[in-house]
Each structure stands twice: as C-alpha cells, then as structure tokens.
N, C-alpha and C positions, 0 to 999 in steps of 0.2 A: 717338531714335536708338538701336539693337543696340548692344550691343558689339562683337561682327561687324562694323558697318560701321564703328563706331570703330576697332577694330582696322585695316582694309583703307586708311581714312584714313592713318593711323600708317604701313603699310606702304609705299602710292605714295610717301611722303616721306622711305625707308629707315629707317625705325624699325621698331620691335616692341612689341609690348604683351601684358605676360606678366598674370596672376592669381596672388598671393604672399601668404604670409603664410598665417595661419590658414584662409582662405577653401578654399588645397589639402589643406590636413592635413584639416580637416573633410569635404572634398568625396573625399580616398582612405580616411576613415571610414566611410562613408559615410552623413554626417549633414549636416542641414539648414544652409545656409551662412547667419549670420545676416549678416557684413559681407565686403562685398567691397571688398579691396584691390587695384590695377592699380599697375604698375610699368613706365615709361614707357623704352624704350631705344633709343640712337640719335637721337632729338633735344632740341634746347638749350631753352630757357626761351623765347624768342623765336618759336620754331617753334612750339612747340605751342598758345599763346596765339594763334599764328596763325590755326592749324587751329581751335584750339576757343574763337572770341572768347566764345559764351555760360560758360565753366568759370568761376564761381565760386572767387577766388582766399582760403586762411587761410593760418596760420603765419608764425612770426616767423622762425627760425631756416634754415626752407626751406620754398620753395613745398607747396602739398597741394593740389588742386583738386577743386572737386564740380563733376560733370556723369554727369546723369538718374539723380541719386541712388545715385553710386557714386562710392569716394574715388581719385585718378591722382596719382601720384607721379613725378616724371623720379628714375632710376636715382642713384644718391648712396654716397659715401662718407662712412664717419664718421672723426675724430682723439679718441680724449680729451684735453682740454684744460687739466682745473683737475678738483675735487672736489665730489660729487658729482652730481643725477640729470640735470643739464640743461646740463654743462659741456662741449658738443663742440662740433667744427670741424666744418665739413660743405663738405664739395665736390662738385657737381654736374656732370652734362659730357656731352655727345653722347657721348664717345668709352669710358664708363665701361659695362660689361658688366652681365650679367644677376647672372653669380657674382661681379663684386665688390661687386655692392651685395646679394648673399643674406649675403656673408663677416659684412657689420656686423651678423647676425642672431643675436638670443638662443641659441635652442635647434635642436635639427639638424631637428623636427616642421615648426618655424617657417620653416624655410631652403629651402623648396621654391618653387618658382615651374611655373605652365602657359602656355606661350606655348597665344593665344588661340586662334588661326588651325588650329596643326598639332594642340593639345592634348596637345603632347610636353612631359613633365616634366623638368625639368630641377635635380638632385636630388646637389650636389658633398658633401653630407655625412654620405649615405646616410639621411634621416630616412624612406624607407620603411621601412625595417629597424626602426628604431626603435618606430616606429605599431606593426610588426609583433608587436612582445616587449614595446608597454605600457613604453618608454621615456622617459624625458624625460633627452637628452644636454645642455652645452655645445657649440656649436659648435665655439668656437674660447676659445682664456685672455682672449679679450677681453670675453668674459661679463663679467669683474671690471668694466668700464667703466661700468658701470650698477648702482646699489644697488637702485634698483627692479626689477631681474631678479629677486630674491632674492622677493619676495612674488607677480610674478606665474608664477616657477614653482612653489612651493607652489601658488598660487588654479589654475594649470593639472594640476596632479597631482590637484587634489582633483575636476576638473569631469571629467578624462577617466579618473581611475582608476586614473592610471599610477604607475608607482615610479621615483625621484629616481635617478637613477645617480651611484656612490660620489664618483667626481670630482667631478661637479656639486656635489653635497654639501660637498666640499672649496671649493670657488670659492665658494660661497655664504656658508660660514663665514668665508670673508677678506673678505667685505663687512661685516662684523658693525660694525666704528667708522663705517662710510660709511654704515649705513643709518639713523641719528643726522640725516642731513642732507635725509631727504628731507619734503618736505610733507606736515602730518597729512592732508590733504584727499588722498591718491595713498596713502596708505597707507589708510584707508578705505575707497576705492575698493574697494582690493585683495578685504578684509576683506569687504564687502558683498556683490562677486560671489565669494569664496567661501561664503556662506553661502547661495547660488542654489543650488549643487550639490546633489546628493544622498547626499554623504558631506560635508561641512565638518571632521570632525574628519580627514580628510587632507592640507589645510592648512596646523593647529597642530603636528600629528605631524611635518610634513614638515620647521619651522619649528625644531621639538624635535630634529629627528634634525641638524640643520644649528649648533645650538647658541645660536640666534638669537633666539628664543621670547620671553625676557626684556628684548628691545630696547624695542616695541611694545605688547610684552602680558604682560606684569612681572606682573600678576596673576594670569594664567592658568599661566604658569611656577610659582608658587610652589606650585602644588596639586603638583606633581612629586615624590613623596616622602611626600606626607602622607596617612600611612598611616589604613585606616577600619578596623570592624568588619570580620574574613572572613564571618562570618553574613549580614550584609546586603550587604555589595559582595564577593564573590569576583573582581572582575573587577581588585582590585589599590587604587591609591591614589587621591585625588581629581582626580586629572589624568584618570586612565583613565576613570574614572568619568564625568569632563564628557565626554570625548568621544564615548562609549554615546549620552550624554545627548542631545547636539544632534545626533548620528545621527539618535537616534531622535524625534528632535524635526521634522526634516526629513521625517523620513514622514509625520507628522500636518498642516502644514503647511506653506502657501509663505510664508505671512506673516513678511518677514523682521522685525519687530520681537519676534514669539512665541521666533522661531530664535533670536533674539538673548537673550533670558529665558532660555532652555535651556540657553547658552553658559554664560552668567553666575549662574545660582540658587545656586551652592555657592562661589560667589568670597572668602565667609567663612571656609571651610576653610584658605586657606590663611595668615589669619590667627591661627590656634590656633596655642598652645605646642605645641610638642613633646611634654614631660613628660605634657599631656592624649590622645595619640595611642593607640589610636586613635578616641579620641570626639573630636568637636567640639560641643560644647555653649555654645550661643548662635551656631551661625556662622550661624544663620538673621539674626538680629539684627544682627550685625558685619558681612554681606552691600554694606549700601549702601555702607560706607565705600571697598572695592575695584572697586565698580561707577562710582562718582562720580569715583575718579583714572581708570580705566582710560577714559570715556568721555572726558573732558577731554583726553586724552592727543592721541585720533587724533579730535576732533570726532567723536564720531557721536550719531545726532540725538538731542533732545530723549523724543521720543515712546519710542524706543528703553529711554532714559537709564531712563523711568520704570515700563516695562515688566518691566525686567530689576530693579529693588528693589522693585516689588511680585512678583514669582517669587520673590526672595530671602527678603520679609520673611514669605511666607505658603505656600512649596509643601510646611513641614514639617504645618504646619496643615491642607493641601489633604490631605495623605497621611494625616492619622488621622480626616477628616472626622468617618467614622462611626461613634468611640469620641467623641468628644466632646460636649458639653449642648445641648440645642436651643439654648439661651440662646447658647452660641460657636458654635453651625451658624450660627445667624441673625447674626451680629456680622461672623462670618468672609464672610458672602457679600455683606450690605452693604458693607463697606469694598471688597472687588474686583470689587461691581457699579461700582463708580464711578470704577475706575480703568479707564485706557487697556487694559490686559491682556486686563479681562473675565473673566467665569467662564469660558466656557470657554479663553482661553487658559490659565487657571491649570490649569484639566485638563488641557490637552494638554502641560505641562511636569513638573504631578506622574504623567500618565502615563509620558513618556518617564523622569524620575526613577528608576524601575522598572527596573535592567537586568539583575535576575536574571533566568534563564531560565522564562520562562514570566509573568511580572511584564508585562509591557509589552504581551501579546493579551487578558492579564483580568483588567483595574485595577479595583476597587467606581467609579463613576462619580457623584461628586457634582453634575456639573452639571446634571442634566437636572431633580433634583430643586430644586436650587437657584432653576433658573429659573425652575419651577414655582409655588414659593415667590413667588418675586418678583412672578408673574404675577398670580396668583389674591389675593394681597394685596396691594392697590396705592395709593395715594392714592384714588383715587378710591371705591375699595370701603368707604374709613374714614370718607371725608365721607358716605358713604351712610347709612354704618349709624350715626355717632354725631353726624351734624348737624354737624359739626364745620368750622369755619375757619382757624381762629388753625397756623401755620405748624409751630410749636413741638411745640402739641399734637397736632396729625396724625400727625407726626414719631415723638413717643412711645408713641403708639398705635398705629401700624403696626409698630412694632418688638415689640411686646406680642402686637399678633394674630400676628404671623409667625411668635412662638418658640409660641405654643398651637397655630399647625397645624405646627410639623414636629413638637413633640411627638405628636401625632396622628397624622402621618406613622412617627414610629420605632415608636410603638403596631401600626401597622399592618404594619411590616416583621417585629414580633417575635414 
C-alpha cells in the first residue's frame, strides 16, 4: 500500500496524515530521508486500527505502529511528570491538532510537519529559517523536559554542521543534574551516531560550550586546559588537540571502533600534573586508566574498549616508527598485529595524531612495511627453512628472521 493511498484512507474517515519530524528537515535539505515518521490527525486509537487491522502495534507509554515499513503515530500531547528521560503524561485524542503535537517537539528543524495529500508545510516555529542560517533553536522552555535533548542536539549539530543557538545553549546547561538520570545505553547511542558524522568533534565542543562535557565524559573534559608543546600542537591544549584528532580520524575511516582510538589516544593527558605542563610524559602509558572509567561509564563495547588502549599504549611508538631498532619495529608490530586495532588502524590514528599543518597529507607510513614484514615472514616460511615444529621455537625464530629483514629493509631506505 502508497502512502497516498494511506493517506486518502485517513482522509474519507476525516483525518490527515502529515510526514514529521526529521524526515521534512532532511527532505527541505535536500537529503536522503533515512526514516519516515507519519503523524496521524483526526482519528482515535479505535479508528485507525480499524482502518489498518495489518499495523503492527509497540510502545508502552503510547501507541507507535509499523505498516509497509514506515513508523504512524496518532497526533499526542505530552505533561512532564516526575524527573528525568521517560517521566511523561501523554494524551492522545481525535480532537488534538497538527501544531499541538509539533508544540511537544525538541528543536524548531524538528517541529515541521508535511501534510501528505496537499504537501503544504506546516511550520509554527519558523524551522525553515533556521535550516536556512545552519540553526539549531529550542522550540519552546519545554526543551528542559527531556535530559536526552541535551546529547541529541549536540549528536544533531555535529551530523548537520549547524551552530547551537545561545538560548538553546542556556536550556541545555539547566539539564546538566537531570542528565545524571539518563540510561548509559541512550547516552551511547548518542555518542555512537555522533561519531558517524563527519565532524564528531562538534558534539564534545557543543557539549563544552553547554558546560556539560564532564557529566558523561569526565575524561575528555579534563584535556581542557592541559596545555602541550606550541612546537608540536600550535592548535592549543589537549582538548583541542583530540578534537583535530577524531576529525581527522573520520576522514581516514568509517570504522567506528578506529574513530573511537582517535577520540581516546591522549586521554592520559589529562592525567598529568600541572607542574609537568606542558609535557606529558608517560600519558601514553597512564592512557588505559581513563579509557577503562570512561568506557564503563556509558557501556561501550568491548571491542571498542580495546581498540582505544592499544592507540593509547602505542600511537607514540607508531609516530617515531622509523627512528626506532629493527629489534622495537619488529616488537612494536607484533603486539598490534594481534590486536583488534590492527596495523593499520594504528596508522590511521597516528596519522590523524598529526594536526599540524601539513602533518596529516604526508605522515612516513609504517604499515605497508609492516605488513610486508608480516607477510613475507610467516610461520610457515620458518618451518620451511629450519624444519621446525615445536610451537615455542617457531615463535622465536620468526621473531629473529623479522628483525634481520627490516634491518635489510632500513639498509635499504638508507
């Protein structure tokens, strides 16, 4: 079944059925709509189940129906009721409008609705305006209602590119004790898709400018301050720094557990004294300690978890590859062939590591030698050559032939 003809259903029966939500802000972007939302007006709970016996009924708190893989909602009001992310009243009803159920909407982007049929926008909070100037408003003070507002307009500033508007910003900060209450698993989320984006360091910045930063991500907050070298970071302190970081970490790939390594490589930093400012010396080292709270904190995964302390414990090592002994070339690339990271994620983090100018298009590239390494000396090649079985001794002899070919190898670069 169209939507059209669902719509024309809806209509013989005196309803309407608008398209809301992200689906119009994307579709007056004019980008690909990934989810459609429909907002049912003019009939009751009774009615439309009528119409549409196949709809697939969830939700606890109020109906949500799937049919032909699109989400229908009847038109609703919300109450806040208690504290925090899941504490409302909700009231349903034929008789409730298009724009009092846009009123309960986050953001003014968010508050637009297309009825189906006419494809007249119907828009009480001016959020074209807003698309227009790369805004992201409150609607209404009732933004405060929701603590999870507060991460997913950060994660939406960071996907569309927009800038927080000052009030928003303000509303945001007075959630700062309520967002204490919400589920690590909804903050995650958050955290996740914004690291899909193509900027994620607008986000934490967003989260920085709101004063909130340190709720969540207490780790990443403490880099704020902690001043480096101007020779090697002109770009400011270790805060500024991560966020270059997993910018540029985002160009090299999608892989969000590499993104996540990028985030977190310098999260030792901001366990340094003051007094040692502006070195950090060992925070390679001191790395997993703030990766291990910060992951417990909001659950994120495992793989992730292990990703981001091997970038920690080795992107200083990746970065002087090739001042170092065959003997720690070879050492340094078994321990991060074996890890979840991989050689090359570890390159593409000590690449992004790089955010002086010019640093980050022509980084020396250890992995391709590395791999090489890896390739051309393998088990296999050692049972060849020295008859060998016993587990132990392969083990040691491959490590032997590997550091006499990269030595051969730097011979050969010098």
């Amino acid at each position: 079944m169209e939507i059209e003809e669902i719509a024309n259903k809806i209509k013989k029966h005196n309803g309407k059925l608008y398209l809301v939500g992200g689906a119009v802000r994307d579709e007056l972007l004019g980008k690909e709509k990934t989810d459609e939302d429909y907002c049912v007006v003019g009939l009751s709970k009774e009615e439309f189940e009528g119409l549409f016996p196949n709809a697939k009924i969830r939700g606890k708190s109020f109906a949500v129906y799937d049919l032909e893989k699109k989400e229908f909602a009847l038109a609703r009001k919300e109450k806040k009721i208690g504290v925090g992310h899941k504490e409302f009243g909700i009231e349903t009803g034929k008789e409730i409008s298009i724009e009092e159920d846009l009123k309960r909407r986050d953001i003014t982007i968010n508050a637009m609705a297309k009825e189906v049929l006419t494809g007249k926008i119907i828009d009480p909070y001016n959020g074209r305006k807003d698309l227009k100037y790369k805004i992201i408003r409150a609607t209404t003070k009732a933004f405060k209602e929701d603590p999870l507002r507060v991460y997913r307009v950060a994660r939406l500033a960071a996907k569309l590119e927009f800038t927080v508007e000052e009030n928003t910003i303000i509303l945001m900060k007075s959630l700062k004790k309520e967002l204490h209450t919400l589920p690590k698993e909804r903050v995650f989320m958050e955290l996740k898709k914004a690291l899909q984006t193509d900027k994620p360091s607008i986000f934490f910045e967003t989260l920085k400018q709101a004063g909130v930063l340190d709720v969540h991500f207490k780790e990443i907050s403490k880099l704020i301050g902690a001043l480096q070298p101007v020779k090697y970071h002109p770009e400011g302190d270790a805060f500024n720094h991560t966020m270059q970081t997993i910018d540029n970490t985002a160009k090299q790939t999608k892989k969000l557990e590499i993104r996540f390594a990028g985030l977190v490589h310098d999260l030792g930093k901001g366990l340094t004294p003051k007094k040692m400012y502006p070195h950090h010396y060992g925070h390679d080292k001191n790395g997993p300690i703030p990766i291990r709270e910060l992951t417990a904190r909001i659950g994120i995964p495992i793989t992730w978890k292990k990703c981001g302390i091997t970038a920690a414990k080795e992107h200083m090592l990746g970065g002087i590859f090739f001042r170092m002994t065959p003997a720690k070339q070879v050492a340094l690339i078994e321990r991060v062939e074996k890890s979840i990271l991989g050689i090359q994620g570890l390159q593409i983090v000590v690449n992004a590591d790089r955010t002086r100018e010019g640093d980050v298009e022509k980084p020396k590239q250890f992995a391709p030698i590395a791999k090489k390494c890896l390739k051309e000396i393998d088990g296999e090649y050692i049972k060849q050559k020295y008859n060998l079985i016993d587990g132990i001794a392969i083990k040691n002899k491959l490590h032997e032939e590997r550091v006499k070919w990269m030595k051969q190898e730097k011979t050969k670069r010098s």
